[in-house]
C-alpha positions as CSV (number, residue, x, y, z in Angstrom):
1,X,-9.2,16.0,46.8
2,X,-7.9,15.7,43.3
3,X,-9.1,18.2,40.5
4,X,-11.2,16.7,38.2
5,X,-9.3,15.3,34.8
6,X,-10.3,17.6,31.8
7,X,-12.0,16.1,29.2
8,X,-8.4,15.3,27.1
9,X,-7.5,13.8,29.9
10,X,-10.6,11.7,30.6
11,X,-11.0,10.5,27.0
12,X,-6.9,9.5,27.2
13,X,-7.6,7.6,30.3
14,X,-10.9,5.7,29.4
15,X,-8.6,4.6,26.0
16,X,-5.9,3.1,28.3
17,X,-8.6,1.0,30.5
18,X,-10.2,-0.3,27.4
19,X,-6.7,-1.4,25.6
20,X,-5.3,-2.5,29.2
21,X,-4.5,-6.1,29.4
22,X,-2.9,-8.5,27.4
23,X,-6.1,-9.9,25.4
24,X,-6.4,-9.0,21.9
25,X,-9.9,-9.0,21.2
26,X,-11.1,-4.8,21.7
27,X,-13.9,-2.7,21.5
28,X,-12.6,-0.4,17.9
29,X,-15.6,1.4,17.8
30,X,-15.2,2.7,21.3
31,X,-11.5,3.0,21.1
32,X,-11.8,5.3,18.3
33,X,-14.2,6.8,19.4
34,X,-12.2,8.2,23.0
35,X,-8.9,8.5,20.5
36,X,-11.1,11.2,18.5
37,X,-12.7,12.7,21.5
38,X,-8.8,13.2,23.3
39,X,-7.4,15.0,19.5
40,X,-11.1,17.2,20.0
41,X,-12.2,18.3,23.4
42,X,-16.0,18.2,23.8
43,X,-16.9,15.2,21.5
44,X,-18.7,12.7,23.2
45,X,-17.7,9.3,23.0
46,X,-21.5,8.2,22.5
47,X,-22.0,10.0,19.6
48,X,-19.7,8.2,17.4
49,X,-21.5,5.0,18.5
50,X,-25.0,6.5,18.0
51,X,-23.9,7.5,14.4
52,X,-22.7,3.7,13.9
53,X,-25.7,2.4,15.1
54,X,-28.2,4.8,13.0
55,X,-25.8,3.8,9.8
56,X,-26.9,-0.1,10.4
57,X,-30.2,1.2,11.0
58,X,-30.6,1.1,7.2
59,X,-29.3,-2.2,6.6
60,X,-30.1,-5.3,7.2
61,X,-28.0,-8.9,6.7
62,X,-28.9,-11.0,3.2
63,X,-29.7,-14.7,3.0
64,X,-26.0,-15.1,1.8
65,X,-22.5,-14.0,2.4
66,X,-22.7,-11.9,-1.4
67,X,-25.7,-10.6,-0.6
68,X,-25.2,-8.9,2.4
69,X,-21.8,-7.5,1.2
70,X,-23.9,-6.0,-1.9
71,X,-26.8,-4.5,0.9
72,X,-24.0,-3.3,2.8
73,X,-22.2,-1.8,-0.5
74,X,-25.1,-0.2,-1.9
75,X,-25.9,1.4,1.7
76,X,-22.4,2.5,2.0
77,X,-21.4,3.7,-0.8
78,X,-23.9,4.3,-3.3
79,X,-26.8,5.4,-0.8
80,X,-24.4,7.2,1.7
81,X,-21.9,8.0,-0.6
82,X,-18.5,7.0,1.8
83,X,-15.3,6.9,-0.1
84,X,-11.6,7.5,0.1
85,X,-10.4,11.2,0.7
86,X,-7.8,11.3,-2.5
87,X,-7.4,15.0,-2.1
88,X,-6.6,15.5,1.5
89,X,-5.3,12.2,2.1
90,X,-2.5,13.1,4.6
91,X,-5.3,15.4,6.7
92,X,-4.9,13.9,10.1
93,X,-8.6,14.2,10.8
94,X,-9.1,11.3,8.6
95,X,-7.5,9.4,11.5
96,X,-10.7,10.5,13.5
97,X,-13.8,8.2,13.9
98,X,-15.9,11.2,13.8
99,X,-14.5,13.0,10.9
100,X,-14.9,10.3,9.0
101,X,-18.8,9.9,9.8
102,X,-19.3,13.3,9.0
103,X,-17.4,13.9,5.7
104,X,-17.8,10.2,4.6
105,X,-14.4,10.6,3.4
106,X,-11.6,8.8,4.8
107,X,-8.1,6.8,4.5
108,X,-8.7,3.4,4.1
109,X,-8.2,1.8,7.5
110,X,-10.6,4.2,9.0
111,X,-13.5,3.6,6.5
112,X,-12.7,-0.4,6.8
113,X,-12.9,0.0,10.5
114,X,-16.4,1.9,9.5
115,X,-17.2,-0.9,7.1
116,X,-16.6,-3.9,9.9
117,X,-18.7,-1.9,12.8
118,X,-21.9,-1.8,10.5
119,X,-21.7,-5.1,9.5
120,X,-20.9,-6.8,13.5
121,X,-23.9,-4.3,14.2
122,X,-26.2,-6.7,11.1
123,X,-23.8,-9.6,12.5
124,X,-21.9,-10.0,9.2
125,X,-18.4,-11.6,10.0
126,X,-15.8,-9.9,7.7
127,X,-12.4,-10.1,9.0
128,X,-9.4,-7.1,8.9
129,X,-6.7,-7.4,6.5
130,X,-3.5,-5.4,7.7
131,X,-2.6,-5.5,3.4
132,X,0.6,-3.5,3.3
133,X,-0.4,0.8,2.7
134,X,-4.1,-0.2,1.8
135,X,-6.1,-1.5,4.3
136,X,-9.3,-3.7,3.4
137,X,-11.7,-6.3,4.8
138,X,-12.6,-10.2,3.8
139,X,-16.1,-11.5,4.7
140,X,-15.6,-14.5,6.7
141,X,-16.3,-18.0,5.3
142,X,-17.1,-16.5,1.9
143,X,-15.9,-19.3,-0.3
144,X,-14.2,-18.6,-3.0
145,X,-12.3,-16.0,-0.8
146,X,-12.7,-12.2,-2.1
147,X,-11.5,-8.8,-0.9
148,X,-13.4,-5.5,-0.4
149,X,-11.8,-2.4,-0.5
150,X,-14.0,0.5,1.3
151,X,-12.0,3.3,0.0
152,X,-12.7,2.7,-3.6
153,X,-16.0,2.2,-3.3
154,X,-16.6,-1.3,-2.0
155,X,-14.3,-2.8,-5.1
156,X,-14.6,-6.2,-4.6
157,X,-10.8,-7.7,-5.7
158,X,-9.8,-11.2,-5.4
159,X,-6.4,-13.0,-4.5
160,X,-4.9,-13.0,-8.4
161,X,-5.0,-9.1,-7.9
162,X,-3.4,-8.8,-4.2
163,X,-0.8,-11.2,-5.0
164,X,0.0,-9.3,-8.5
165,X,0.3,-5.8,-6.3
166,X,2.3,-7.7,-3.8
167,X,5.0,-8.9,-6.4
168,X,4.4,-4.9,-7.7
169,X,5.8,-4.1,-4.1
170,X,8.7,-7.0,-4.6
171,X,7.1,-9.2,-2.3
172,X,7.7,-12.9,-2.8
173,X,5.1,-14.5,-4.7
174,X,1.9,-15.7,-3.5
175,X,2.8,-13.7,0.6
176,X,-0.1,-15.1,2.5
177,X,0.9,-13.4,5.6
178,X,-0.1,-10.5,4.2
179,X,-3.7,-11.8,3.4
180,X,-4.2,-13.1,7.0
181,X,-6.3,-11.0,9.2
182,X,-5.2,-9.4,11.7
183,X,-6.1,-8.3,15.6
184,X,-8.0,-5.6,16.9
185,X,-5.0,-4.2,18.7
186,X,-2.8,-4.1,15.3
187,X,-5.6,-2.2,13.8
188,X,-5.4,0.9,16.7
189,X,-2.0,0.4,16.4
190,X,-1.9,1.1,12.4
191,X,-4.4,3.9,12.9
192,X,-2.0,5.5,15.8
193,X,0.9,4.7,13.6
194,X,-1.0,6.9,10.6
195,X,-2.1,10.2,13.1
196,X,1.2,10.3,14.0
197,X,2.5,10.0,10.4
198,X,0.3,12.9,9.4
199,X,1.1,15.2,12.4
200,X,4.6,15.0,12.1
201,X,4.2,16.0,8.2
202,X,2.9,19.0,9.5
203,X,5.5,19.7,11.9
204,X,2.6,18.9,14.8
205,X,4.9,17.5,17.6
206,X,2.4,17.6,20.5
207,X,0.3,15.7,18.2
208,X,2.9,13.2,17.3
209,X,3.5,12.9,20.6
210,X,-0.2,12.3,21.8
211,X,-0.4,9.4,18.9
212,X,3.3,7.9,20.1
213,X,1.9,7.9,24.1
214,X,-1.4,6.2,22.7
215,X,1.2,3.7,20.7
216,X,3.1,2.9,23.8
217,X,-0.4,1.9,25.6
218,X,-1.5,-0.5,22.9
219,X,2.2,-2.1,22.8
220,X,5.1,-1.8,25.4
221,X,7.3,-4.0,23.0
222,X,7.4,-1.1,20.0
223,X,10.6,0.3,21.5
224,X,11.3,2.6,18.7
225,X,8.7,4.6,19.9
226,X,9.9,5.4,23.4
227,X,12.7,6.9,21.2
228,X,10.5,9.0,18.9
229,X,8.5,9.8,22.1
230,X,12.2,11.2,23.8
231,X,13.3,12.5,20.7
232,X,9.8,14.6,20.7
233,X,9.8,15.4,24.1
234,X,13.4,17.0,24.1
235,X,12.3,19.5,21.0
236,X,9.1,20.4,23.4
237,X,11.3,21.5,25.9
238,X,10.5,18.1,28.6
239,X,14.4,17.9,28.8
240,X,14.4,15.0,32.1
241,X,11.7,12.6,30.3
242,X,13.4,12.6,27.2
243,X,16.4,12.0,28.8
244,X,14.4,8.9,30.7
245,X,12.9,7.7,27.2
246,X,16.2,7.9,25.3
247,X,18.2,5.9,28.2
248,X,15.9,2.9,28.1
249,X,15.8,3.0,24.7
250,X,19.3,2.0,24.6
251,X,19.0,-0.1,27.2
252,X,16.6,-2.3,24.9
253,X,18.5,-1.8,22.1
254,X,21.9,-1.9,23.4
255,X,23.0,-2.0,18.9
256,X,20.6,0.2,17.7
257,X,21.7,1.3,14.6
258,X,21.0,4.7,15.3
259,X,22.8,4.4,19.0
260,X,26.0,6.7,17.7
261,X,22.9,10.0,17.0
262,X,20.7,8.7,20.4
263,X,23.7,9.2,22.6
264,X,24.9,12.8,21.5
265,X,20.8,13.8,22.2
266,X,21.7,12.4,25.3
267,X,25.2,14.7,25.8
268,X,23.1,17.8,24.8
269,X,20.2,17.3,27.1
C-alpha cells in the first residue's frame, strides 16, 4: 500500500486536478487557496474560502453597476481597510491567498483576485485585466467603461489614464490588448510567475522551483520554464532531471538564443 501523500504533497496534487484540462474557465479561489496551503503545511484549503465568504457576508450587490462597486469599495477598503503592501512589496507571502486575508495587504493581482471573489460571491461581474506590472479589474457592462485598481484603494481610473501610462511604458498608442480581460489560467499563471520572481530575489531556489513545477501544470507550452526548472534543479544537486529539462528544452528551441550557455550546463552535468 502506498504511504499517504504529506500535506505538501496533497495540496500540490489537488492544484494539478483542478487546473488539469484544456478549459480555461478555473476555480481562483480554490486554486489559491491549495497554492498557499502547498508554500505552508497545515493550512486548510477551506479556510481561505470560509474567509471569502464571511468578507461577502458584509456586502450586498447595488441596484446599479456604480453602486455596487462603491458598496464593495467602502467594504474593502475603507471598512476592512485592504490595500497594497508598498513596503514589503517583493515579500513572497503576498503571493499567498491567506496572507493576504490576514494582513489585508497585498500585491495587486492578489488583492484583484480578492476583489473579483467577493463580488462573484454578491454576483457582480467584473472582469480581470492582465495591465502590464499592475494588475486591476473592469466591472462588466459598466458603460462608459472604467477601471478599478484594488491596491490603491479601489481608485477608479478610466481609459484616458491607462492609455497615457501605456505610451509612459512606449507602448503604441491607444494598446487595447492590454485592456482586454484576460482568463483564469493567465491569472495563476501571473501569480506563479510573481512567487517565483520573489523567491528567487531571495536566493529561495526550492521555492522557485515549487512556483516553476506549478507553471508547467497550468501551461506545457511556456518552454522557458522547463529550462529555469533544469537550470534550478542542477544547482539543488538533481543532476539527471536537470539534465532531462535542459535536453528538451533545446529540442523545443532548437535556436534559443541562450543555446551556446544551455549546452555547456549540459557538458558539466
Amino acid at each position: 500500500m502506498a504511504a499517504p501523500l504529506d500535506p505538501a504533497e496533497l495540496a500540490r496534487a489537488r492544484f494539478a486536478e483542478l487546473v488539469d484540462g484544456r478549459s480555461d474557465d478555473l476555480p481562483v479561489d480554490l486554486c489559491c487557496a491549495w497554492l498557499a496551503a502547498e508554500e505552508r503545511p497545515g493550512l486548510k484549503a477551506t479556510t481561505v474560502i470560509d474567509d471569502l465568504d464571511l468578507l461577502a457576508d458584509g456586502v450586498r450587490a447595488g441596484a446599479t453597476v456604480v453602486e455596487s462597486v462603491a458598496r464593495l469599495n467602502q467594504h474593502l477598503f475603507s471598512a476592512l481597510g485592504f490595500k497594497g503592501d508598498h513596503e514589503s512589496y517583493e515579500d513572497p507571502q503576498n503571493s499567498l491567498i491567506d496572507h493576504v486575508l490576514a494582513r489585508r495587504r497585498g500585491i495587486p493581482i492578489l488583492l484583484c483576485i480578492v476583489y473579483m471573489e467577493v463580488a462573484r460571491r454578491i454576483e457582480v461581474e467584473v472582469d480581470p485585466i492582465g495591465f502590464p506590472g499592475h494588475f486591476l479589474i473592469s466591472p462588466s457592462g459598466a458603460k462608459p467603461r472604467f477601471f478599478i485598481d484594488p491596491f490603491n484603494g479601489g481608485r477608479i481610473l478610466n481609459r484616458d489614464a491607462l492609455f497615457e501610462r501605456l505610451k509612459k511604458m512606449g507602448a503604441p498608442p491607444h494598446s487595447e490588448r492590454f485592456l482586454r480581460s484576460v482568463s483564469d489560467r493567465y491569472i495563476l499563471i501571473r501569480v506563479c510567475n510573481n512567487l517565483k520572481g520573489a523567491y528567487l530575489k531571495r536566493q529561495d531556489v526550492l521555492g522557485g522551483l515549487r512556483a516553476t513545477e506549478r507553471l508547467l501544470l497550468l501551461s506545457e507550452d511556456l518552454v522557458e520554464e522547463r529550462r529555469d526548472r533544469g537550470l534550478m534543479l542542477a544547482h539543488l544537486g538533481r543532476t539527471e532531471e536537470a539534465a532531462v529539462d535542459l535536453r528538451l528544452y533545446l529540442d523545443l528551441r532548437p535556436n534559443a538564443p541562450d543555446r551556446a550557455r544551455i549546452e555547456e550546463k549540459l557538458g558539466e552535468l
